[in-house]
N, C-alpha and C positions, 0 to 999 in steps of 0.2 A: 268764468270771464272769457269773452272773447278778443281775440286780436284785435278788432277794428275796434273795442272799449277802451282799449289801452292811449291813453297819449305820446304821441310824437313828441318824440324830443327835437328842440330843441338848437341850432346853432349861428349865431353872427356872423359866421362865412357863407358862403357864395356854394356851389357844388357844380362842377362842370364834369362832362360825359365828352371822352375824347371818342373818337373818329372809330373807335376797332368791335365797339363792344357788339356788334354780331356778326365780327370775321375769324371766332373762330368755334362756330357751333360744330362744324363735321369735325375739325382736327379733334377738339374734345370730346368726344364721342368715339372716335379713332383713340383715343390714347385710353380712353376708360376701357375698350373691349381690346386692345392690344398688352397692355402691362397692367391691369388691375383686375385679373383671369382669377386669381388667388380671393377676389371678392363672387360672391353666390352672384349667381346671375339677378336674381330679386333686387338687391341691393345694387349694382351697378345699372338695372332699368330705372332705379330710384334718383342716382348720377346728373342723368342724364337729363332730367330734369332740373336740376338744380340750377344749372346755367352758371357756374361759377366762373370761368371764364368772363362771361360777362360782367362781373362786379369788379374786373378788374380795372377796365376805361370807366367805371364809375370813382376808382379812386388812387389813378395813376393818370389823369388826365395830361400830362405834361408828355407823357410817351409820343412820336414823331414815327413813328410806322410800324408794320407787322413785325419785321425781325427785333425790334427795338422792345416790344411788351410782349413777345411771345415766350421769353423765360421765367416774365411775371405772371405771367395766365398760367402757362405750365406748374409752375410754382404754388399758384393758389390752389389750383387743381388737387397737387401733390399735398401740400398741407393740411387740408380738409379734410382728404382721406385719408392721411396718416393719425388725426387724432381721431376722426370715429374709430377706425380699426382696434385703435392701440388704445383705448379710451378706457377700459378694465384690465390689461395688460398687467398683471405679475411685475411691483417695480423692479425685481431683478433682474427678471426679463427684458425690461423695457429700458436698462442702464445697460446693456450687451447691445442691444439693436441700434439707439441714439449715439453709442461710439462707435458701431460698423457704418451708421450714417454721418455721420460727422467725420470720416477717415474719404466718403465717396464724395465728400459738399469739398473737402481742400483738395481736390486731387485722384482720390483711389477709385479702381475701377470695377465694377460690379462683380462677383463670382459667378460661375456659371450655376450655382445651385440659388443665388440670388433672387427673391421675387420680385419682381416688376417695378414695384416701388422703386427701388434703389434705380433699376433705370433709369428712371424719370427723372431722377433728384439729379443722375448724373449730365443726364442732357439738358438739364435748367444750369447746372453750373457751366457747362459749354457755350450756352448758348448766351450767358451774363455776362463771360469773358470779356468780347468787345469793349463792354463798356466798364468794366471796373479793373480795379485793382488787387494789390495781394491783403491789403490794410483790410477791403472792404470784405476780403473773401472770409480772413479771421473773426470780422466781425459780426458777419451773417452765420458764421459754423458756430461763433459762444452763443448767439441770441438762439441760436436751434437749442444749444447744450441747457441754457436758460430756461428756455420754455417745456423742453421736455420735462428736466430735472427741479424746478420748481414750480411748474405749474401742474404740468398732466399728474408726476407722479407724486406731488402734495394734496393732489384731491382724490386720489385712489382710496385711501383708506376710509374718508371722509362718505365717498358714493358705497364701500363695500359693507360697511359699518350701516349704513343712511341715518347718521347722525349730521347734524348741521354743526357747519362751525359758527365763529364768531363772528361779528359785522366787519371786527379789525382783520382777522383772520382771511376771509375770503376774502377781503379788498386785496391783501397781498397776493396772496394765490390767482387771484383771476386775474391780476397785472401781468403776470406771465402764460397763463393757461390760454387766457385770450388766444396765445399765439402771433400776436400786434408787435413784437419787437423783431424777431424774424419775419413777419411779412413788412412790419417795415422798414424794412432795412433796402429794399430797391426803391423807394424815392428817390435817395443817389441816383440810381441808375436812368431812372423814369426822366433825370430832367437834365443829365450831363453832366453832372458835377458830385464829385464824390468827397464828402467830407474830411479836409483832414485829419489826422488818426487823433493830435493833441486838442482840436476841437473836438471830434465827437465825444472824447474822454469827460469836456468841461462839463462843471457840474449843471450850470444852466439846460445846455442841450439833454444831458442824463434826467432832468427833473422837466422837462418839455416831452419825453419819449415817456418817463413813466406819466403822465397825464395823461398824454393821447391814449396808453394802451388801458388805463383807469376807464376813461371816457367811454374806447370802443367795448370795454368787457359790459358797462352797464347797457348799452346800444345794446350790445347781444339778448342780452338777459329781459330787457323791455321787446326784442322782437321775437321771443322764444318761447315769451312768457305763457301764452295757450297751450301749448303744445306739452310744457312742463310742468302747466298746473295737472293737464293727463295723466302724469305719470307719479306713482304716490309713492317713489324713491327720491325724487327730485328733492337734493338739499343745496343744491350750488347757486342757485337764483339769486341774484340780492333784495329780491323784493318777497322771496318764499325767507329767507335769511331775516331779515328786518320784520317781517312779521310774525317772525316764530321765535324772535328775541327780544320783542316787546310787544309780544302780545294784542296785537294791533290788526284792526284790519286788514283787507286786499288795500282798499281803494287809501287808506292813512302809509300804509308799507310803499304801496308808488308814489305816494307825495314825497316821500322820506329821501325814496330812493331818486327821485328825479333833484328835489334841492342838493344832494350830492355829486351827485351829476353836474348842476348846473354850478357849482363852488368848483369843480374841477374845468368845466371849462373859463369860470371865469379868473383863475388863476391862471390859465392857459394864454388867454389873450392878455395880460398885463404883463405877464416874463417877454409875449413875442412886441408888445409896444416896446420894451424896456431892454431891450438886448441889449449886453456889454457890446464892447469894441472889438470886434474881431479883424480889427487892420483891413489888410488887402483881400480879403473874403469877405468883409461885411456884407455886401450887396446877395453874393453867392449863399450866405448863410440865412441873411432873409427872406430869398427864395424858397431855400430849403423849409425853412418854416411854414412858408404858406402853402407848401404844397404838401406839406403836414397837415394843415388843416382842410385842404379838400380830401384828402384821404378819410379824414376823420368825418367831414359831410355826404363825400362822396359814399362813403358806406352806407348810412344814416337815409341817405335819398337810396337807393340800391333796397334794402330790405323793404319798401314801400313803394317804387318804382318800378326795379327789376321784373324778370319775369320766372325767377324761383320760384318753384314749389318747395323749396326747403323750409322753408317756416308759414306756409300758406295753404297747405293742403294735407288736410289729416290723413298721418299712416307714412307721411313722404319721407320722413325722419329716419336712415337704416340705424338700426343697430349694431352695435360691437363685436363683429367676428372674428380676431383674432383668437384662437386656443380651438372652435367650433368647425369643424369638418365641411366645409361647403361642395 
């Protein structure tokens, strides 16, 4: 099956492309061959391709200048290549490394024997400062601790085994693997206003963020989808999942996998008609909503827009080098 066979998902919002998305091709470029040295050269010429920087005015649209989304570019950058790298990683290894990161995301400052990475992470937290607070800093350091420790390192066994899990199964796991609650967690930042710590808590906004990252993990997996049917280890897909757990075709496995999808978003826009009463925030918290969902479209338009070769150009895909001598 090819990419362009695949159907487009998908969404009742709008998707808007803020002002930045090609100001910062050289800096990303600079930052791949300056702190991600510890990556084989092959694999960071592959980077640079990818344009991820760019996807980021596809779904921070509300950002208001350079300095303003340069910690969310950076950020995306960083994240990317933290889970290719670390994507086969030793979970006990990778419970060591996600707490020396999470000591550099509240505070701490890199060791001189540190790889690059942690640089980068530290100068995204410098550079978020401005705009956030202490609430938001704990809250982006758990959604890391989140996504590491049940996402990445709940599907290691799953890819090292290449046993498929369950349809229930990977819906939980890719709600955090996605990586969607740590990157979205600078929405706050993207649009000035940083959610109270007792609102973020409510369960409404907690069952609107697990949506959205539901939403984006299927996105993924419907624009990865060629590239994964390549590879005959590939058990995390929900559409390789759904057809290898009912026996079902490709083309019955994406109808499956799309009405899931569209049930998740359409739970999505009825909680954000339907919000409680959040007093003297309401207006601020409905913002926050909607700029939840062009993040969610803004992506959505990005994998079919952008100008990535990450999911578009066979081969462009690196693979996993941590433990591999580059």
């Amino acid at each position: 099956m090819k990419q362009k066979d695949v159907p487009v998902l998908q969404y009742p919002w709008p998707y808007e492309i803020g002002p930045f998305s090609e100001s910062f091709n050289e800096e990303e470029i600079n930052w791949i061959d300056t702190d991600y040295t510890f990556m084989s050269e092959a694999t960071r010429r592959k980077y640079k391709g990818h344009g991820l920087a760019q996807a980021t005015s596809y779904m921070f649209p509300g950002a208001t200048s350079i300095e303003h989304i340069r910690p969310i570019a950076r950020f995306m950058v960083w994240l990317t290549l933290y889970d290719d790298y670390y994507e086969v990683c030793p979970v006990n290894e990778l419970a060591d490394i996600r707490d020396h990161i999470i000591e550099i995301m509240l505070g701490g400052n890199p060791g001189p024997d540190d790889i690059g990475l942690l640089r980068q992470v530290a100068l995204s937290r410098e550079e978020f400062r401005p705009y956030v607070n202490n609430d938001w800093f704990q809250r982006w350091a758990q959604s890391f601790y989140d996504y590491t420790t049940y996402g990445i390192m709940e599907e290691t066994p799953y890819k090292l085994s290449t046993q498929f899990p369950t349809l229930n199964n990977l819906l939980l796991i890719r709600e955090y693997s996605i990586s969607m609650y740590p990157y979205g967690d600078p929405v706050e930042p993207s649009i000035n206003f940083i959610v109270p710590d007792h609102i973020s808590k409510h369960p409404v906004i907690r069952r609107l963020k697990m949506l959205m990252c539901r939403i984006m993990a299927i996105q993924n997996d419907f624009a990865s989808i060629e590239k994964e049917l390549a590879v005959a280890t590939e058990v995390l897909n929900i559409i390789l999942v759904i057809k290898h757990q009912y026996k079902i075709s490709i083309e019955e496995a994406i109808t499956e996998a799309m009405r899931i999808h569209d049930d998740y978003v359409a739970e999505f826009v009825e909680i954000q008609n339907n919000l409680p009463n959040f007093g003297s925030y309401q207006k601020d918290i409905e913002r926050f909503v909607h700029y939840m969902t062009l993040m969610i479209s803004g992506l959505g338009a990005w994998y079919h827009k952008g100008r990535s070769t990450r999911y578009k150009a066979p081969g462009e895909f690196p693979k996993p080098e941590y433990g591999h001598r580059v």
